[in-house]
Phi, psi and omega in degrees: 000144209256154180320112157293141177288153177273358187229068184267166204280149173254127170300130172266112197309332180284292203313309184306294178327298174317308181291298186326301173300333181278337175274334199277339186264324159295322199255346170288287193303304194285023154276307192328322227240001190271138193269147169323332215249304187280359169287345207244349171305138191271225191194197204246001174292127186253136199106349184257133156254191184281356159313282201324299211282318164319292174287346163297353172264352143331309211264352169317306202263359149281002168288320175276018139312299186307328180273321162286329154328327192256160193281144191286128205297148203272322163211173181275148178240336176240181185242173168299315194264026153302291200295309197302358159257016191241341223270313178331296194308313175279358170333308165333264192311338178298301189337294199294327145327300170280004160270326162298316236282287197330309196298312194282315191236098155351293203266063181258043159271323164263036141312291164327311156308326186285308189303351173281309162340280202268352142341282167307350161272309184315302210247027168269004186256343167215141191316166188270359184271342190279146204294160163203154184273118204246193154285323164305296196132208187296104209220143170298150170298323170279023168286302181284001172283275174349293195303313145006295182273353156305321196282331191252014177287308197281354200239338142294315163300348187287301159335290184303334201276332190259002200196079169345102182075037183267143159204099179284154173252160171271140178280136195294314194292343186267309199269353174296322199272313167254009149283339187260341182280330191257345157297336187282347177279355162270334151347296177276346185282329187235060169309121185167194194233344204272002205224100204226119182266143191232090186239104149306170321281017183278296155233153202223124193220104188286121182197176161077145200275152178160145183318107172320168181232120189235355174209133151092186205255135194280149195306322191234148196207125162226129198239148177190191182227181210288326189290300176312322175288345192275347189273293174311314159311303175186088159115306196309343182186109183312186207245296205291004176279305158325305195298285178329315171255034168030049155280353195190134181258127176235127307113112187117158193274325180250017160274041169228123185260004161340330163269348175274342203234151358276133149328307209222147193201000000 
Protein backbone atom coordinates (compact mmCIF):
# COMPACT_ATOMS: atom_id res chain seq x y z
CA UNK A 1 0.00 0.00 0.00
CA UNK A 2 1.39 2.94 -1.10
CA UNK A 3 2.33 5.97 1.57
CA UNK A 4 -0.81 8.56 2.00
CA UNK A 5 0.41 12.32 2.12
CA UNK A 6 -0.03 13.53 5.44
CA UNK A 7 -1.70 16.80 4.11
CA UNK A 8 -5.02 16.33 2.06
CA UNK A 9 -6.94 18.83 0.64
CA UNK A 10 -10.41 19.98 2.67
CA UNK A 11 -13.33 18.64 2.72
CA UNK A 12 -16.48 21.03 3.79
CA UNK A 13 -18.64 18.44 6.38
CA UNK A 14 -22.04 20.22 5.67
CA UNK A 15 -21.33 20.15 2.00
CA UNK A 16 -19.83 16.07 2.05
CA UNK A 17 -22.93 15.42 4.19
CA UNK A 18 -25.27 16.85 2.20
CA UNK A 19 -24.07 15.09 -1.32
CA UNK A 20 -24.04 11.59 0.79
CA UNK A 21 -27.61 12.03 1.18
CA UNK A 22 -28.35 13.48 -1.88
CA UNK A 23 -26.86 10.73 -3.98
CA UNK A 24 -27.93 8.06 -1.95
CA UNK A 25 -31.56 9.85 -2.52
CA UNK A 26 -30.98 9.57 -6.20
CA UNK A 27 -30.25 5.69 -6.48
CA UNK A 28 -33.26 5.43 -3.94
CA UNK A 29 -36.30 7.12 -6.26
CA UNK A 30 -34.63 5.76 -9.54
CA UNK A 31 -34.58 1.71 -7.86
CA UNK A 32 -38.39 2.68 -7.08
CA UNK A 33 -39.14 3.21 -10.33
CA UNK A 34 -37.25 -0.68 -11.82
CA UNK A 35 -39.47 -3.37 -12.99
CA UNK A 36 -38.77 -7.42 -11.42
CA UNK A 37 -36.91 -7.80 -15.16
CA UNK A 38 -34.56 -4.89 -14.64
CA UNK A 39 -34.08 -5.81 -11.21
CA UNK A 40 -32.95 -9.14 -12.48
CA UNK A 41 -30.54 -7.63 -15.00
CA UNK A 42 -26.65 -8.57 -14.46
CA UNK A 43 -24.17 -5.53 -13.93
CA UNK A 44 -20.66 -5.42 -15.39
CA UNK A 45 -19.81 -6.54 -11.30
CA UNK A 46 -19.26 -9.67 -12.05
CA UNK A 47 -22.18 -12.24 -10.64
CA UNK A 48 -24.47 -9.17 -9.17
CA UNK A 49 -27.71 -8.39 -10.68
CA UNK A 50 -29.08 -4.74 -10.17
CA UNK A 51 -30.72 -6.26 -7.11
CA UNK A 52 -27.44 -6.75 -5.58
CA UNK A 53 -25.58 -3.64 -6.59
CA UNK A 54 -28.94 -1.36 -5.39
CA UNK A 55 -28.29 -3.32 -2.11
CA UNK A 56 -24.68 -3.02 -2.03
CA UNK A 57 -25.02 0.56 -2.15
CA UNK A 58 -27.29 0.26 0.82
CA UNK A 59 -25.08 -1.25 2.02
CA UNK A 60 -22.06 1.01 1.02
CA UNK A 61 -24.14 3.84 3.65
CA UNK A 62 -24.64 1.24 6.40
CA UNK A 63 -21.36 0.68 6.77
CA UNK A 64 -21.69 4.16 8.78
CA UNK A 65 -24.15 2.96 11.22
CA UNK A 66 -21.99 0.01 11.79
CA UNK A 67 -18.84 2.01 12.81
CA UNK A 68 -20.79 4.08 15.00
CA UNK A 69 -22.09 1.09 16.71
CA UNK A 70 -18.89 0.29 17.87
CA UNK A 71 -16.78 1.90 20.41
CA UNK A 72 -14.59 4.61 19.37
CA UNK A 73 -11.27 4.09 18.48
CA UNK A 74 -8.82 5.82 21.23
CA UNK A 75 -7.01 7.76 18.46
CA UNK A 76 -6.54 8.24 14.52
CA UNK A 77 -4.49 6.18 12.90
CA UNK A 78 -5.06 6.61 9.39
CA UNK A 79 -5.74 9.74 6.77
CA UNK A 80 -8.50 9.83 4.12
CA UNK A 81 -5.91 8.83 1.23
CA UNK A 82 -5.47 5.46 3.10
CA UNK A 83 -8.49 4.39 2.15
CA UNK A 84 -8.67 4.02 -1.55
CA UNK A 85 -5.85 1.54 -1.22
CA UNK A 86 -7.15 -0.28 1.65
CA UNK A 87 -10.34 -1.64 -0.42
CA UNK A 88 -9.10 -4.40 -2.01
CA UNK A 89 -8.55 -6.56 1.06
CA UNK A 90 -12.40 -6.67 1.60
CA UNK A 91 -13.58 -7.73 -1.48
CA UNK A 92 -14.67 -11.24 -0.29
CA UNK A 93 -16.49 -10.44 2.78
CA UNK A 94 -18.52 -7.53 0.80
CA UNK A 95 -19.71 -10.10 -1.88
CA UNK A 96 -20.84 -12.14 0.37
CA UNK A 97 -22.30 -9.62 2.64
CA UNK A 98 -24.28 -8.32 -0.46
CA UNK A 99 -25.55 -11.62 -1.29
CA UNK A 100 -27.05 -12.12 1.78
CA UNK A 101 -28.54 -8.51 1.70
CA UNK A 102 -30.47 -9.65 -1.77
CA UNK A 103 -32.05 -12.85 0.37
CA UNK A 104 -32.90 -10.82 3.35
CA UNK A 105 -34.94 -7.61 1.55
CA UNK A 106 -37.12 -8.16 -1.49
CA UNK A 107 -37.67 -5.09 -1.96
CA UNK A 108 -34.98 -3.16 -2.28
CA UNK A 109 -36.08 0.41 -2.89
CA UNK A 110 -37.66 0.32 0.46
CA UNK A 111 -34.42 -1.02 1.68
CA UNK A 112 -33.02 2.40 0.54
CA UNK A 113 -35.62 4.53 2.14
CA UNK A 114 -34.59 2.78 5.61
CA UNK A 115 -31.14 3.49 4.95
CA UNK A 116 -31.71 6.71 3.95
CA UNK A 117 -34.37 7.64 7.22
CA UNK A 118 -31.73 6.32 9.32
CA UNK A 119 -28.39 8.08 7.97
CA UNK A 120 -29.79 11.05 8.16
CA UNK A 121 -30.60 10.87 12.41
CA UNK A 122 -27.12 8.87 12.46
CA UNK A 123 -25.68 12.08 11.31
CA UNK A 124 -27.44 14.51 12.84
CA UNK A 125 -26.52 12.78 16.27
CA UNK A 126 -22.87 12.87 15.70
CA UNK A 127 -20.05 15.44 15.08
CA UNK A 128 -17.79 14.92 12.01
CA UNK A 129 -14.83 14.59 14.56
CA UNK A 130 -16.07 11.45 15.78
CA UNK A 131 -13.73 8.58 15.47
CA UNK A 132 -14.44 5.39 13.68
CA UNK A 133 -13.20 1.84 12.98
CA UNK A 134 -12.82 1.88 9.08
CA UNK A 135 -11.22 -0.46 6.92
CA UNK A 136 -8.31 2.32 6.39
CA UNK A 137 -8.13 2.29 10.26
CA UNK A 138 -9.22 5.16 12.83
CA UNK A 139 -10.69 8.12 10.19
CA UNK A 140 -13.02 11.05 11.63
CA UNK A 141 -16.35 10.46 10.60
CA UNK A 142 -16.37 13.38 8.13
CA UNK A 143 -13.59 12.00 6.75
CA UNK A 144 -15.15 8.42 5.81
CA UNK A 145 -18.26 10.58 4.50
CA UNK A 146 -15.93 11.58 1.77
CA UNK A 147 -15.16 8.15 1.32
CA UNK A 148 -18.88 7.78 0.71
CA UNK A 149 -19.30 9.54 -1.91
CA UNK A 150 -16.70 7.41 -4.24
CA UNK A 151 -19.01 4.12 -3.12
CA UNK A 152 -22.07 5.79 -4.42
CA UNK A 153 -20.51 8.00 -7.68
CA UNK A 154 -19.16 4.66 -8.75
CA UNK A 155 -21.90 2.56 -7.97
CA UNK A 156 -24.25 4.75 -9.35
CA UNK A 157 -22.41 4.51 -12.63
CA UNK A 158 -22.48 1.06 -12.17
CA UNK A 159 -26.33 1.13 -12.13
CA UNK A 160 -26.72 3.23 -15.12
CA UNK A 161 -24.45 1.44 -17.03
CA UNK A 162 -26.65 -2.19 -16.23
CA UNK A 163 -30.36 -0.85 -16.81
CA UNK A 164 -31.01 0.65 -20.76
CA UNK A 165 -32.17 4.10 -20.42
CA UNK A 166 -31.62 4.49 -16.63
CA UNK A 167 -30.17 7.69 -16.13
CA UNK A 168 -29.67 8.59 -12.17
CA UNK A 169 -28.14 12.03 -12.03
CA UNK A 170 -24.83 12.60 -10.12
CA UNK A 171 -25.12 14.93 -7.28
CA UNK A 172 -22.28 18.17 -8.15
CA UNK A 173 -21.18 17.94 -4.73
CA UNK A 174 -20.80 13.98 -4.48
CA UNK A 175 -19.17 13.80 -7.74
CA UNK A 176 -16.88 16.81 -7.22
CA UNK A 177 -15.56 14.74 -3.55
CA UNK A 178 -15.15 12.04 -5.40
CA UNK A 179 -12.93 12.98 -8.22
CA UNK A 180 -10.77 15.08 -6.20
CA UNK A 181 -10.37 11.78 -3.68
CA UNK A 182 -9.33 9.77 -6.41
CA UNK A 183 -7.06 12.24 -8.24
CA UNK A 184 -5.10 12.71 -4.89
CA UNK A 185 -4.50 8.88 -4.84
CA UNK A 186 -3.20 9.32 -7.80
CA UNK A 187 -0.85 11.52 -6.50
CA UNK A 188 0.00 9.42 -3.90
CA UNK A 189 0.66 6.00 -5.83
CA UNK A 190 2.85 8.26 -8.33
CA UNK A 191 4.65 11.19 -6.24
CA UNK A 192 6.07 13.81 -8.49
CA UNK A 193 6.00 16.70 -10.39
CA UNK A 194 6.72 16.10 -14.37
CA UNK A 195 2.91 15.54 -14.79
CA UNK A 196 -0.36 17.59 -14.45
CA UNK A 197 -3.89 15.35 -14.68
CA UNK A 198 -6.13 17.65 -15.18
CA UNK A 199 -10.34 16.51 -14.48
CA UNK A 200 -12.19 19.77 -14.72
CA UNK A 201 -13.40 21.59 -12.83
CA UNK A 202 -13.04 19.76 -10.38
CA UNK A 203 -9.41 18.59 -9.77
CA UNK A 204 -5.90 19.44 -11.08
CA UNK A 205 -3.16 16.99 -9.51
CA UNK A 206 1.10 17.41 -10.15
CA UNK A 207 2.58 13.59 -10.27
CA UNK A 208 4.59 10.90 -11.54
CA UNK A 209 8.70 11.42 -10.92
CA UNK A 210 10.41 13.52 -13.26
CA UNK A 211 11.61 17.18 -13.61
CA UNK A 212 9.08 19.37 -12.17
CA UNK A 213 7.33 21.85 -13.86
CA UNK A 214 7.32 25.52 -12.35
CA UNK A 215 5.91 28.27 -15.29
CA UNK A 216 3.94 28.07 -18.71
CA UNK A 217 2.65 25.13 -20.03
CA UNK A 218 3.74 21.69 -18.54
CA UNK A 219 5.41 19.22 -20.91
CA UNK A 220 3.29 16.40 -20.22
CA UNK A 221 -0.55 16.60 -19.44
CA UNK A 222 -3.57 14.68 -19.11
CA UNK A 223 -7.04 16.17 -19.24
CA UNK A 224 -10.59 13.93 -18.87
CA UNK A 225 -13.68 14.56 -17.22
CA UNK A 226 -14.75 13.49 -14.15
CA UNK A 227 -16.93 10.38 -14.72
CA UNK A 228 -14.13 8.87 -16.99
CA UNK A 229 -11.57 9.37 -14.46
CA UNK A 230 -13.90 7.87 -11.53
CA UNK A 231 -14.23 4.87 -14.23
CA UNK A 232 -10.61 4.62 -15.13
CA UNK A 233 -9.53 4.83 -10.91
CA UNK A 234 -11.56 1.69 -10.73
CA UNK A 235 -11.43 -0.37 -12.90
CA UNK A 236 -14.54 0.64 -14.99
CA UNK A 237 -12.53 1.61 -18.46
CA UNK A 238 -8.92 0.63 -19.12
CA UNK A 239 -6.38 3.89 -19.68
CA UNK A 240 -6.09 2.29 -23.55
CA UNK A 241 -9.97 2.17 -24.14
CA UNK A 242 -10.07 5.54 -22.57
CA UNK A 243 -7.37 7.09 -25.01
CA UNK A 244 -8.71 5.21 -27.76
CA UNK A 245 -12.27 6.61 -27.79
CA UNK A 246 -10.65 10.27 -27.16
CA UNK A 247 -12.19 10.02 -23.37
CA UNK A 248 -8.66 11.44 -22.72
CA UNK A 249 -6.41 13.56 -23.85
CA UNK A 250 -2.84 12.79 -22.98
CA UNK A 251 0.62 14.78 -24.10
CA UNK A 252 3.87 14.03 -23.08
CA UNK A 253 6.71 11.38 -22.85
CA UNK A 254 5.75 10.64 -19.14
CA UNK A 255 1.62 11.10 -19.65
CA UNK A 256 0.74 7.60 -20.12
CA UNK A 257 -0.82 6.65 -16.85
CA UNK A 258 -1.37 2.63 -17.69
CA UNK A 259 0.68 1.50 -15.39
CA UNK A 260 -0.83 3.46 -12.50
CA UNK A 261 -4.89 2.57 -13.06
CA UNK A 262 -6.98 1.23 -11.65
CA UNK A 263 -6.42 3.01 -8.08
CA UNK A 264 -9.10 1.03 -6.98
CA UNK A 265 -10.44 -2.20 -8.18
Amino acid sequence: MPPARKRARAYDPHRTRTAVLAQLGNVRQAVRTLTPEQLALPTRLDGWTVRELALHIGMAVTAVGRALALPEPARQDAVLLDWPFATSASAAAIDDFTRRLAEQHPDPAAHLADVEQALAAQLDEHPGTRLLATNAGALPLADYLVTRTVELVVHTDDLNAAVPGLDVPFDRQALAAATRLLADALAVRAPGGSTEVRVPPYAVVQCVEGPRHTRGTPPNVVETDPLTWVRLATGRLTWQDAVADAKVSASGERADLAGLLPLMA
